[in-house]
Every structure is written in structure tokens, then in C-alpha cells.
ROVEX-888984 format. One record per atom (N, C-alpha, C): residue number from 1; atom name; x, y, z. Coordinates in pm, whole numbers. Layout:
ROVEX-888984
(NUM,CA,(X,Y,Z));
...
***
This chain:
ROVEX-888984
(1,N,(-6745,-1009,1068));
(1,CA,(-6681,-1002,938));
(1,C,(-6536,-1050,948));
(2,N,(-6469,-987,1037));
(2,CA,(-6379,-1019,1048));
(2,C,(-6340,-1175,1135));
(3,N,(-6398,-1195,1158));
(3,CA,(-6411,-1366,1243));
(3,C,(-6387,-1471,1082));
(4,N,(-6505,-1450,1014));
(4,CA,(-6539,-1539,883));
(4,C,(-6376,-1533,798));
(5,N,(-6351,-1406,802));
(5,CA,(-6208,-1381,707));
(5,C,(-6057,-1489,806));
(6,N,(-6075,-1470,970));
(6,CA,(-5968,-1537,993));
(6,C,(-6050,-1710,992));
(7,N,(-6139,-1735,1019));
(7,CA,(-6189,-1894,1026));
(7,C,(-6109,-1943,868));
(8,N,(-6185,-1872,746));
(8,CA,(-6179,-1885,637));
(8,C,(-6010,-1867,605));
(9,N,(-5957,-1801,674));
(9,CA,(-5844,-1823,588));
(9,C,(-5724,-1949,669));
(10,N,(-5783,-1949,807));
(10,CA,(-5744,-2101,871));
(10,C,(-5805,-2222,803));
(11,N,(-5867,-2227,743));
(11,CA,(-5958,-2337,664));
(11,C,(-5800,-2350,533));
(12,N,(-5767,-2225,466));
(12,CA,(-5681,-2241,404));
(12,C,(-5606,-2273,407));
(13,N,(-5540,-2238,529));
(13,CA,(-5348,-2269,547));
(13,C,(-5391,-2418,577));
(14,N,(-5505,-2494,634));
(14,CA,(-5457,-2620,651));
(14,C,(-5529,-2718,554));
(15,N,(-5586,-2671,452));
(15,CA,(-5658,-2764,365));
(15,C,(-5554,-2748,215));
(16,N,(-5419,-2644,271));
(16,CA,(-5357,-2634,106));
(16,C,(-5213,-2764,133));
(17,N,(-5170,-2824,24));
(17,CA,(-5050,-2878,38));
(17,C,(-4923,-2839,28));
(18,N,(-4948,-2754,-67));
(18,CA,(-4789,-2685,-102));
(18,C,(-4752,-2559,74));
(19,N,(-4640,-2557,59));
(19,CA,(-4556,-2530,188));
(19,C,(-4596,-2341,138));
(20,N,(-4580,-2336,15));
(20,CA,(-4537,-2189,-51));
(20,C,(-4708,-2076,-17));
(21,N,(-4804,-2171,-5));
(21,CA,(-4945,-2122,-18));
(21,C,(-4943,-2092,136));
(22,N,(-4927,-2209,219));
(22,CA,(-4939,-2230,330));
(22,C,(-4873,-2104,402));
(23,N,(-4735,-2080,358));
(23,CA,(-4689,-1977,414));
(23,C,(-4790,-1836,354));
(24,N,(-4783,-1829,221));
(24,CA,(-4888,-1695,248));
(24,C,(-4979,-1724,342));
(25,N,(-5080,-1777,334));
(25,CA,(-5176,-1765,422));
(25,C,(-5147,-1718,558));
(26,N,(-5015,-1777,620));
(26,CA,(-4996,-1742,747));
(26,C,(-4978,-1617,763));
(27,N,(-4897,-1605,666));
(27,CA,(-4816,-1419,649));
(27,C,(-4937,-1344,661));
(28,N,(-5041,-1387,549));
(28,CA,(-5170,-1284,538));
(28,C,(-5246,-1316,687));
(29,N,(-5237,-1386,760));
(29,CA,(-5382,-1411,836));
(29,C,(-5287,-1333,990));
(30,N,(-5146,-1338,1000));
(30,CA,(-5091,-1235,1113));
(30,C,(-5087,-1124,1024));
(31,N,(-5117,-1051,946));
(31,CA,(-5127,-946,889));
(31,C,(-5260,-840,936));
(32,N,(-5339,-938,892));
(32,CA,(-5487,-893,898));
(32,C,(-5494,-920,1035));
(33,N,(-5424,-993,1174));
(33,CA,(-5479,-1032,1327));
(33,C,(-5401,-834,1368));
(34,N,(-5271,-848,1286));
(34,CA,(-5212,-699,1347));
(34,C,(-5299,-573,1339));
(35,N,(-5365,-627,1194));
(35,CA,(-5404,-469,1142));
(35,C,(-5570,-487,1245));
(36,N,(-5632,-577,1254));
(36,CA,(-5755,-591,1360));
(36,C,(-5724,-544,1479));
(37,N,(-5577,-611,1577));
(37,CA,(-5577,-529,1709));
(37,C,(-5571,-425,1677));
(38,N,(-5486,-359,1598));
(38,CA,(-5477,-231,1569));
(38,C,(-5595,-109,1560));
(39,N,(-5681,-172,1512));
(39,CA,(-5792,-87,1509));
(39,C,(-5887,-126,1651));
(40,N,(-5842,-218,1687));
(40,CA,(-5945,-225,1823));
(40,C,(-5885,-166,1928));
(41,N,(-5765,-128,1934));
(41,CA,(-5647,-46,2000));
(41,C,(-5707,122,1961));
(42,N,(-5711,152,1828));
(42,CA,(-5811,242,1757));
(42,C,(-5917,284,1874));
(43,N,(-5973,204,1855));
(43,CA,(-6135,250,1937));
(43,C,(-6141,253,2066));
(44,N,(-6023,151,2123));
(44,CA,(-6053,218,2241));
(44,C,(-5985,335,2323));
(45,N,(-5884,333,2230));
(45,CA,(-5836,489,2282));
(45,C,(-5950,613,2218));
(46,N,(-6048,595,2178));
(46,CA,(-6129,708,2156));
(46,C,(-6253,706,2291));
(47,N,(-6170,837,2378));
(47,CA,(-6219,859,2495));
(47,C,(-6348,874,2542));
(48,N,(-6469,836,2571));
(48,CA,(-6554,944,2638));
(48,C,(-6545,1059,2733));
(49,N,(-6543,1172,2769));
(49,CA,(-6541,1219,2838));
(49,C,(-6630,1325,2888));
(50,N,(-6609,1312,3042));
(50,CA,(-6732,1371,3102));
(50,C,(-6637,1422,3250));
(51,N,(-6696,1540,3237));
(51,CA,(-6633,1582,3344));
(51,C,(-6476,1568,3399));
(52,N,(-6383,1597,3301));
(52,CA,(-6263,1556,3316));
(52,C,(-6228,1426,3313));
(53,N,(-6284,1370,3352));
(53,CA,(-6271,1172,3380));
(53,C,(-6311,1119,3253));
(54,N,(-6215,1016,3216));
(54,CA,(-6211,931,3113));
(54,C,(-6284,846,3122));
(55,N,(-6376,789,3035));
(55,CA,(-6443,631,3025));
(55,C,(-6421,584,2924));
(56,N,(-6324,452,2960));
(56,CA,(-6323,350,2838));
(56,C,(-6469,264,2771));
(57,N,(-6486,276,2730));
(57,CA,(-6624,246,2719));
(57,C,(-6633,82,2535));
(58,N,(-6710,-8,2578));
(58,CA,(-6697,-70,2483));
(58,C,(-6800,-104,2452));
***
């Protein structure tokens, strides 16, 4: 899902002409890359644990 949203919005920033679009797009597409690590940062700090010992697990 999230793959299609950054392809798709790279399709944008370079198929628009105006400078003003172009910059949203960029603004939005490191927006949405922050808020993605962010949540994949999210998940993997959610531990398994077993027996005292941590597993990162993916």
C-alpha cells in the first residue's frame, strides 16, 4: 500500500511542471517516508519475549 502511494506520488513530482506542485509533492512524499519509518520503528520495538530475552522478530 504504501509502496503504490510513494511510486504514485514520484510519478507526480516528475510528470508536474509548475515548481509550486512539485514542491508539494516532495514535502508530502518525505512526510509520508517519516511517518512510514516511524511506524516500522513502531513495530519493531514491540518486543517478543520469552524468558527474559528479547526477540526482534519481523
Amino acid at each position: 500500500m504504501y509502496l503504490q502511494c510513494f511510486t504514485s506520488t514520484i510519478r507526480k513530482i516528475i510528470n508536474y511542471d509548475s515548481y509550486a506542485k512539485k514542491a508539494y509533492y516532495c514535502v508530502y512524499f518525505v512526510i509520508n517516508l517519516i511517518f512510514y519509518k516511524g511506524l516500522i520503528m513502531f513495530w519493531l520495538l514491540q518486543v517478543k519475549r520469552k524468558d527474559g530475552i528479547a526477540y526482534f522478530t519481523l
